[in-house]
C-alpha positions as CSV (number, residue, x, y, z in Angstrom):
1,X,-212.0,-60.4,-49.3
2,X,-214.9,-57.9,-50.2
3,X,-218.2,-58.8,-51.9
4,X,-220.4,-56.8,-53.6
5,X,-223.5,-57.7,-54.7
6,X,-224.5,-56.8,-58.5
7,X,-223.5,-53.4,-60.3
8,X,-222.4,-51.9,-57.3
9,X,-219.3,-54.0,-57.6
10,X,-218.4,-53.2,-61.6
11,X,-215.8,-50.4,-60.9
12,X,-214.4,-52.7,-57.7
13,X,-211.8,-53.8,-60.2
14,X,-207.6,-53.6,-60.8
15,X,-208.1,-52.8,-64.3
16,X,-211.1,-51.9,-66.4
17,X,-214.7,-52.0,-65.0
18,X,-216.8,-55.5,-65.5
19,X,-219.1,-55.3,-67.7
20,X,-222.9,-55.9,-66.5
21,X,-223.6,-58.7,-68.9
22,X,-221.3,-61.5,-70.3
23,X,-221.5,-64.3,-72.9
24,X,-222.5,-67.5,-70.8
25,X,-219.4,-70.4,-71.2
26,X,-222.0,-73.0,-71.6
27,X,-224.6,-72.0,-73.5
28,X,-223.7,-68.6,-75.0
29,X,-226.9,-66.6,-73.9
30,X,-226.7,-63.4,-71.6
31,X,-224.9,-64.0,-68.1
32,X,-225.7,-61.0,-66.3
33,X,-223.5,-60.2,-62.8
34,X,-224.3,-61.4,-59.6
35,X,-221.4,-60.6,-57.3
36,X,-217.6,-59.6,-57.4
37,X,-215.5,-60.3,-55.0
38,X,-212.1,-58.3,-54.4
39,X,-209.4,-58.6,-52.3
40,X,-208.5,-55.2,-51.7
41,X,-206.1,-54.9,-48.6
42,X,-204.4,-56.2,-45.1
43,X,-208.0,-55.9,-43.4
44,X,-209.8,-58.2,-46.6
45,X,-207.0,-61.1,-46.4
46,X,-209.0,-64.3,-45.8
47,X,-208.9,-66.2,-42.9
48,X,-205.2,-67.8,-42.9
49,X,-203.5,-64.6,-44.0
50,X,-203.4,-65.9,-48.0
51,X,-204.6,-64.7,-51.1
52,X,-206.1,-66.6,-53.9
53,X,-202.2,-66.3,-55.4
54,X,-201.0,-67.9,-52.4
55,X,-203.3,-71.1,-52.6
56,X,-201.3,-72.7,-55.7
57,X,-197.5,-72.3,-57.7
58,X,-198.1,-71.4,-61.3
59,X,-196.1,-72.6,-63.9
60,X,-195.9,-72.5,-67.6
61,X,-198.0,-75.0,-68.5
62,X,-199.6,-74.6,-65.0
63,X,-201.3,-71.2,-64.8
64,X,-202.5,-69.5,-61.6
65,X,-203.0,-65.8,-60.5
66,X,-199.7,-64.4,-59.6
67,X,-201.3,-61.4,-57.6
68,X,-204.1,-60.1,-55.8
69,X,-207.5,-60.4,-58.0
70,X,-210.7,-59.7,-58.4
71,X,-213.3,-61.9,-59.7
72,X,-216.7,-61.0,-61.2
73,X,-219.3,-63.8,-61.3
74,X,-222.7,-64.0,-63.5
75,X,-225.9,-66.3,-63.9
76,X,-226.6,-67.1,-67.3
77,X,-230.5,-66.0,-68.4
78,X,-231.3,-69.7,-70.0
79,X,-229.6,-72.0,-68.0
80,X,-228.2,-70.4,-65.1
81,X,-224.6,-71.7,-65.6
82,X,-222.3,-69.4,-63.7
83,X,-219.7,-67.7,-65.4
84,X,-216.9,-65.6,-64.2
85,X,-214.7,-62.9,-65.3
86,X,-211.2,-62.0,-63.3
87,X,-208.3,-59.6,-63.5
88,X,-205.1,-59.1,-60.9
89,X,-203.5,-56.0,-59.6
């Protein structure tokens, strides 16, 4: 898995870049982005040989990423609640 630390990581994405700033799921404010983390190939596969797909079944009624992802996480301004933003390949 690759991490890279704040706007650097926007465009490391499957689909459309992450936005710098997001609403905060607790309080509403401005999250703005501290990391995202990517699983990209063979060589970023964490320790094990999984991927976050891999770790649980998903079901209807049971979600869970059915591919590779990558996952974009922010501190909110006020109150510092993390929030995080994902998509899959």
């Amino acid at each position: 898995m690759k991490v890279e630390l704040g706007k650097t990581g926007l465009k490391t994405t499957f689909q459309d870049d992450f936005p710098e700033e997001t609403k905060c799921v607790k309080c509403g404010h401005i999250s703005r982005i501290a990391f995202v983390a990517h699983e990209t190939d063979e060589k970023s596969i964490i320790k094990g040989g999984q991927y976050v797909c891999e770790l649980h079944e998903g079901s209807k009624g049971n979600l869970w990423p059915h591919d590779a992802c990558c996952v974009a996480v922010y501190f909110c301004k006020e109150c510092l609640q993390p929030t995080a933003l994902y998509n899959q390949a």
